[in-house]
C-alpha positions as CSV (number, residue, x, y, z in Angstrom):
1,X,-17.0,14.9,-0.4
2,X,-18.6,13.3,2.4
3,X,-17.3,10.2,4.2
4,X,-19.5,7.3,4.6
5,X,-19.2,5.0,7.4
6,X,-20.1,2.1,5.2
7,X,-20.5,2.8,1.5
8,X,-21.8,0.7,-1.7
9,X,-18.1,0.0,-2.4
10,X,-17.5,-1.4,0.5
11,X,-20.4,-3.8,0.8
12,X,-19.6,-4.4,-3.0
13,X,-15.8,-5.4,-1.8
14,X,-17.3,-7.2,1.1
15,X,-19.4,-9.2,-1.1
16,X,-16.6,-10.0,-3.5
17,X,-14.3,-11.1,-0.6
18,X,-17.1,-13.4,0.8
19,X,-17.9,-14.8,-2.8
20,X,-14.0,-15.4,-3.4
21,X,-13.7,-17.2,0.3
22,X,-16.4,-19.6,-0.2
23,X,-15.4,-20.6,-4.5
24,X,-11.9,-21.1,-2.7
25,X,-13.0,-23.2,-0.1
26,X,-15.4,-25.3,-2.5
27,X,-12.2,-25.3,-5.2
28,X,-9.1,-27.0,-2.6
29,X,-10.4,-28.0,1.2
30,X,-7.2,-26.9,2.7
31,X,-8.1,-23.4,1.9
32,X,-9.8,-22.5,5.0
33,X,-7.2,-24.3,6.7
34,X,-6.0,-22.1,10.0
35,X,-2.5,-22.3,8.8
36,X,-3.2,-21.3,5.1
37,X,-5.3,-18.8,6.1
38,X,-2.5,-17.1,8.8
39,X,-0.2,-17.9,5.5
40,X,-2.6,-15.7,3.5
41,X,-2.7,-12.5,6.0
42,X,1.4,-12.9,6.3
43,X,1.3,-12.8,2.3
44,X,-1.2,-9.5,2.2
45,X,1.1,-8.0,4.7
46,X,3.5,-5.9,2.8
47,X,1.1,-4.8,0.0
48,X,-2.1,-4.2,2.4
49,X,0.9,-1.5,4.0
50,X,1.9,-0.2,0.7
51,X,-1.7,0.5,-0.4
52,X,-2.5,2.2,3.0
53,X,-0.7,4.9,2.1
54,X,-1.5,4.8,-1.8
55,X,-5.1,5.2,-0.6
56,X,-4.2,8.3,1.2
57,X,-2.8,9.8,-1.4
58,X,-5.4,8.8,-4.4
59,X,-8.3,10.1,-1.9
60,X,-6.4,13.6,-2.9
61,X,-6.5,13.1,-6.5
62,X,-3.2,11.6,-7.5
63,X,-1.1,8.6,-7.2
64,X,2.4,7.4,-6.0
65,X,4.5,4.7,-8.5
66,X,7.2,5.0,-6.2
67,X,6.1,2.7,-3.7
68,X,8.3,0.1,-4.8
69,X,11.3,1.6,-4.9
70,X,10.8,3.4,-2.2
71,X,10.6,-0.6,-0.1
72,X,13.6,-1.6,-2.0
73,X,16.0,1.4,-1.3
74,X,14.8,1.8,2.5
75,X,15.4,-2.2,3.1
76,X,18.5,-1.8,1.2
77,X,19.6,1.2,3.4
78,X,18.3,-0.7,6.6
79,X,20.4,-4.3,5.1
80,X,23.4,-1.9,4.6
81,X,23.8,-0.5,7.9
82,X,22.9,-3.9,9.8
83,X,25.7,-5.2,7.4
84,X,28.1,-2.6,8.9
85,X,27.4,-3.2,12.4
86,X,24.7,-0.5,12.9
87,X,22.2,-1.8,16.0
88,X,18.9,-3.1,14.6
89,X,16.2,0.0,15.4
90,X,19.0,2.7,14.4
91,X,18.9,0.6,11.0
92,X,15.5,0.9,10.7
93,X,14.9,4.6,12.2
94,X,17.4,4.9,9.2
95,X,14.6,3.5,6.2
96,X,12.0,5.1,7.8
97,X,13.6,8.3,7.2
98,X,14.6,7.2,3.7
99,X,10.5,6.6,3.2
100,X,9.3,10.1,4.5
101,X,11.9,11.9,2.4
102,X,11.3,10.3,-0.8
103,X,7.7,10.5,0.2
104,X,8.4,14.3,1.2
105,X,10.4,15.2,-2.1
106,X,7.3,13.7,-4.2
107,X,4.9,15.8,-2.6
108,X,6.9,19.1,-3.0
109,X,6.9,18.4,-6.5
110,X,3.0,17.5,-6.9
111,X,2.4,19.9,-4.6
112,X,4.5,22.7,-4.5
113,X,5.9,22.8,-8.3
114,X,2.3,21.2,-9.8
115,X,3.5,18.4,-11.2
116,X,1.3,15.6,-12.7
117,X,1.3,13.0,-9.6
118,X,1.8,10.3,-12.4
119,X,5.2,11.9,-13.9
120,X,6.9,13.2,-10.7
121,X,6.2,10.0,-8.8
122,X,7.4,7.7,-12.1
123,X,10.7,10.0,-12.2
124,X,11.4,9.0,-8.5
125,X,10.6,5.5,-8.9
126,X,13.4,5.4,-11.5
127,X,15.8,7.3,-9.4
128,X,15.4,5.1,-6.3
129,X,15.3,2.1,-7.9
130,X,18.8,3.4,-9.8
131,X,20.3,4.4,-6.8
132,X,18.9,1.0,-4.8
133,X,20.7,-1.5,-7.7
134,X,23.8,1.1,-7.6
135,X,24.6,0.5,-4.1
136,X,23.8,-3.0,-4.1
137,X,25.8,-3.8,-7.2
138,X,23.0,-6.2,-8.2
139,X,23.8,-8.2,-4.4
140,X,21.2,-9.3,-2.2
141,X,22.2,-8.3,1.7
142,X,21.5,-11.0,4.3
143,X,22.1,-12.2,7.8
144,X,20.4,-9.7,9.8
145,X,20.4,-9.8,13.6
146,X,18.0,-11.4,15.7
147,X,16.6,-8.5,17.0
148,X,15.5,-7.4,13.6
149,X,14.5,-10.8,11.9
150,X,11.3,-11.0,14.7
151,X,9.4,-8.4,13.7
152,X,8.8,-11.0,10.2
153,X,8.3,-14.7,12.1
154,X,7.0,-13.7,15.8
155,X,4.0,-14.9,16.8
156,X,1.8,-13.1,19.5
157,X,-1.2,-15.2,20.9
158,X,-1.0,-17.5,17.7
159,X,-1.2,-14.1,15.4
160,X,1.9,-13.4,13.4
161,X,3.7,-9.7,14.9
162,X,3.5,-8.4,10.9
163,X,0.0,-8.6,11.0
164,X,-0.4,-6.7,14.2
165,X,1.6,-4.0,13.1
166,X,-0.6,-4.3,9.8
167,X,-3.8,-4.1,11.8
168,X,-2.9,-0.9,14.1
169,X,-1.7,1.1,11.0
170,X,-4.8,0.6,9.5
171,X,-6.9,1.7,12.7
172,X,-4.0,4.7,12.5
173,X,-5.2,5.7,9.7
174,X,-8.7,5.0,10.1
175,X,-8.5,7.1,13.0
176,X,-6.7,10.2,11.4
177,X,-9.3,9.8,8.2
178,X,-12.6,10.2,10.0
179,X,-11.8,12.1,13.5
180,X,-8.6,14.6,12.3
181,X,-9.1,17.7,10.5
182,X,-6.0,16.0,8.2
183,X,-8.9,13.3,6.9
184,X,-11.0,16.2,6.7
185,X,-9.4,17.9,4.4
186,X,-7.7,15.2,2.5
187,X,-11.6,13.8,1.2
188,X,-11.9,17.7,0.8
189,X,-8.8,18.3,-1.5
190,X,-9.6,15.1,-3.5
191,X,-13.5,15.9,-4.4
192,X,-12.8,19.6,-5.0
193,X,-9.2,21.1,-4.7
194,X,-9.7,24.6,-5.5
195,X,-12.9,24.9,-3.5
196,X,-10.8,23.6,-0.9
197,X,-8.0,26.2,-0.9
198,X,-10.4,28.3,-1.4
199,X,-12.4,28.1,1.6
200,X,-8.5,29.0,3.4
201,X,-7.2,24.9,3.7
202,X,-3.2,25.1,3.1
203,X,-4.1,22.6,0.3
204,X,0.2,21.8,-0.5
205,X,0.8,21.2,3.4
206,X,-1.8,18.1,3.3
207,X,-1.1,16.9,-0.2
208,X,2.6,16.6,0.8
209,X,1.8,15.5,4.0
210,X,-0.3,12.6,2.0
211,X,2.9,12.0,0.0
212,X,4.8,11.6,3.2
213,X,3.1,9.1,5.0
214,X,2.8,7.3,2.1
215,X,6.3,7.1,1.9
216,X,6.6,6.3,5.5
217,X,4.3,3.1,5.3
218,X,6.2,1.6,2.1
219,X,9.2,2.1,4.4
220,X,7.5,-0.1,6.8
221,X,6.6,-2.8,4.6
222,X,10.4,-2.9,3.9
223,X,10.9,-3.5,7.2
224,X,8.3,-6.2,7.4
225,X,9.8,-7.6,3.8
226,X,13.9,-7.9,5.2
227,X,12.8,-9.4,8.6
228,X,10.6,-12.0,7.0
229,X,13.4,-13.1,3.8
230,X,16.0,-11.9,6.6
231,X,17.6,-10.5,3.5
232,X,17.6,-6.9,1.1
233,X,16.9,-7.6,-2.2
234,X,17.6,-4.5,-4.7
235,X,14.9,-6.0,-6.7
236,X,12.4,-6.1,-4.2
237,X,9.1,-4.4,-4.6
238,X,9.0,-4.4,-8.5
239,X,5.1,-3.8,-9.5
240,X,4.4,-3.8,-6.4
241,X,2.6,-0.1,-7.0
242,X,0.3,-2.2,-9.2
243,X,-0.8,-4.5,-6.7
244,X,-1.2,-1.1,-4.0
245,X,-3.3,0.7,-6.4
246,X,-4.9,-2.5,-7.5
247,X,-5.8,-2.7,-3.8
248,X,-7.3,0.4,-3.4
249,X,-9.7,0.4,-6.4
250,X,-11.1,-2.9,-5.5
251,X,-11.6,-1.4,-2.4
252,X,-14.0,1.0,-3.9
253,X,-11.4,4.5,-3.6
254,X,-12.1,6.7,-6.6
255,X,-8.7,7.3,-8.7
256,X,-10.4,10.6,-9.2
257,X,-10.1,11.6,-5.5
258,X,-12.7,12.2,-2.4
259,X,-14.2,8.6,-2.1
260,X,-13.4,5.8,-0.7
261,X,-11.9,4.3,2.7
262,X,-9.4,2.7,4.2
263,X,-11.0,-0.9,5.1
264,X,-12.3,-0.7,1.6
265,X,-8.2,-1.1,0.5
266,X,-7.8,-3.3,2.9
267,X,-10.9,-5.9,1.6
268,X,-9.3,-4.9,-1.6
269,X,-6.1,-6.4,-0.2
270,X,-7.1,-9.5,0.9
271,X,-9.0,-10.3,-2.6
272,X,-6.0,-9.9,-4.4
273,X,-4.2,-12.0,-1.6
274,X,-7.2,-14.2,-1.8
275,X,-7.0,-14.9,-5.6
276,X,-3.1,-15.5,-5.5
277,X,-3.3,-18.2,-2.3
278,X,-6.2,-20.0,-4.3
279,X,-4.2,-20.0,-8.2
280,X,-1.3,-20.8,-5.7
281,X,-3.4,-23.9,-4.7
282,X,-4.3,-24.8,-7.9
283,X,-0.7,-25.0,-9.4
284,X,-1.2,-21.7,-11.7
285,X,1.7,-20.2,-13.0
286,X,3.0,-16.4,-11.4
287,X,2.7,-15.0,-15.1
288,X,-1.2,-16.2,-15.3
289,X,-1.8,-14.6,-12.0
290,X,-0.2,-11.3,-13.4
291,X,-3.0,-11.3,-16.2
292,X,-5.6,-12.2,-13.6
293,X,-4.8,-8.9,-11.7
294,X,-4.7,-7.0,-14.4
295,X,-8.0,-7.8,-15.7
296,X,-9.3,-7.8,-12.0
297,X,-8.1,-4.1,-11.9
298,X,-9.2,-2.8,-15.1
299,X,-13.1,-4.6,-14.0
300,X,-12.4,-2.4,-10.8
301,X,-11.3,0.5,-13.0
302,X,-14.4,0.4,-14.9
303,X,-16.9,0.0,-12.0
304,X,-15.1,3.4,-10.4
305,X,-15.7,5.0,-13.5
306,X,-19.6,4.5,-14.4
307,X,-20.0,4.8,-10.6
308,X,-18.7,8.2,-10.4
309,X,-20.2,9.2,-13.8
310,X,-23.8,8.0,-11.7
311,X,-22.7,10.2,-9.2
312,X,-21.9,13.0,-11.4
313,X,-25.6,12.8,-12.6
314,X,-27.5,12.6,-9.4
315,X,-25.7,15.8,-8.1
């Protein structure tokens, strides 16, 4: 399916975000505050990275609910090895392996033994989280070195080092999307697979390869996560898939495959960071939030749907 530069999605994301800035001002004055709003990106960080590479993977028709785990048992990897005396980028060399594995290993299975993205991706969710709480023994791992606890609270001309990193993965994949034959045939797998392995496209090379760096970036955002608590938490990233795919049908990516783009997931992103900063501000409880996402993300849901159905029809 063709890629738009700027789609209806987007604008209708843009609009959204724009809406949602200015009802948050109005609501608390502070809101537009530069410290709330730097406090804001820092919070979108971790999940903006997570549904980078969710977004990659639902342009080719399925999904990863591994995601979380996958953050948990690459910080707790990374923790472990700082903990033993390991130097600070062999510890983290170390969880971005762990990422592209897991991320590997869930697209052999889509890919290569045709399971259902949904069930392979749930199965290694469990396993990773299993193993994660296993080797922790239910204990959080802090007091990381210096060298590793910057990459979470340096600042580079006033703009926080995770958001940086955040902004230059995005133009990564930005880049690879709309210039590489890998974008290319991603959009191509996701609107029709079999035309697309038809036509000669090694269709399980990219879907795996979609897997992978989706892997890869939830191993970043565990790095991101540990250097800003300065701590591994076996628990950490729990419905965090959620919030990534929640991101990326905001956005305006089709959960069907072969639409969308990546600074649609990354509007999507900041919404959902957005909404949580203002509830914050108004003293609403995590639990309402959770319900406030989830009808946010069923509205998004909805909108994807009669969209492509209107789609369907005009073809």
């Amino acid at each position: 399916m063709k890629k738009l530069k700027f789609n209806a999605s987007n604008m209708g994301a843009l609009m959204v975000l724009i809406v949602l800035i200015i009802a948050m001002s109005i609501i608390n004055s502070s809101f537009l505050s530069r410290a709330n709003l730097v406090n804001v990106m820092q919070q979108i960080t971790v999940n903006a990275l997570i549904a980078s590479g969710m977004t990659i993977v639902v342009l080719t028709g399925g999904i990863d609910l591994s995601v979380g785990s996958v953050m948990a048992i690459s910080g707790l990897v990374m923790g472990k090895l700082m903990q033993n005396g390991a130097n600070a980028l062999v510890a983290i060399l170390a969880g971005l392996a762990i990422g592209i594995l897991i991320g590997l290993i869930n697209g052999i299975l889509v890919a290569q033994f045709k399971l259902q993205p949904m069930i392979a991706t749930l199965g290694t969710m469990q396993i990773a989280r299993g193993i994660t709480l296993t080797l922790a023994q239910g204990r959080t791992i802090s007091g990381f070195p210096q060298g590793f606890r910057w990459i979470g609270n340096v600042t580079f001309l006033s703009i926080p080092v995770q958001v940086i990193l955040m902004v230059s993965i995005y133009i990564s994949i930005f880049y690879l999307l709309k210039y590489r034959k890998l974008g290319r045939y991603i959009y191509s797998i996701g609107g029709n697979e079999e035309s697309t392995r038809l036509s000669g496209i090694n269709v399980t090379k990219y879907k795996i390869t979609a897997y992978v760096i989706c892997g890869f970036n939830a191993a970043i955002a565990a790095i991101i996560y540990c250097a800003k608590l300065n701590s591994a938490v076996p628990t950490a990233g729990e419905g965090y898939e959620m919030d990534a795919v929640a991101s990326t049908v905001i956005g305006g990516t089709s959960l069907l495959g072969g639409f969308g783009s990546i600074w649609g997931t990354l509007m999507g992103a900041m919404i959902i960071g957005i909404i949580k900063n203002g509830l914050n501000l108004m003293g609403v409880s995590a639990y309402l939030q959770k319900v406030v996402i989830g009808v946010i993300l069923l509205i998004a849901v909805l909108v994807d749907s009669f969209r492509m159905r209107t789609m369907s029809k005009k073809k």
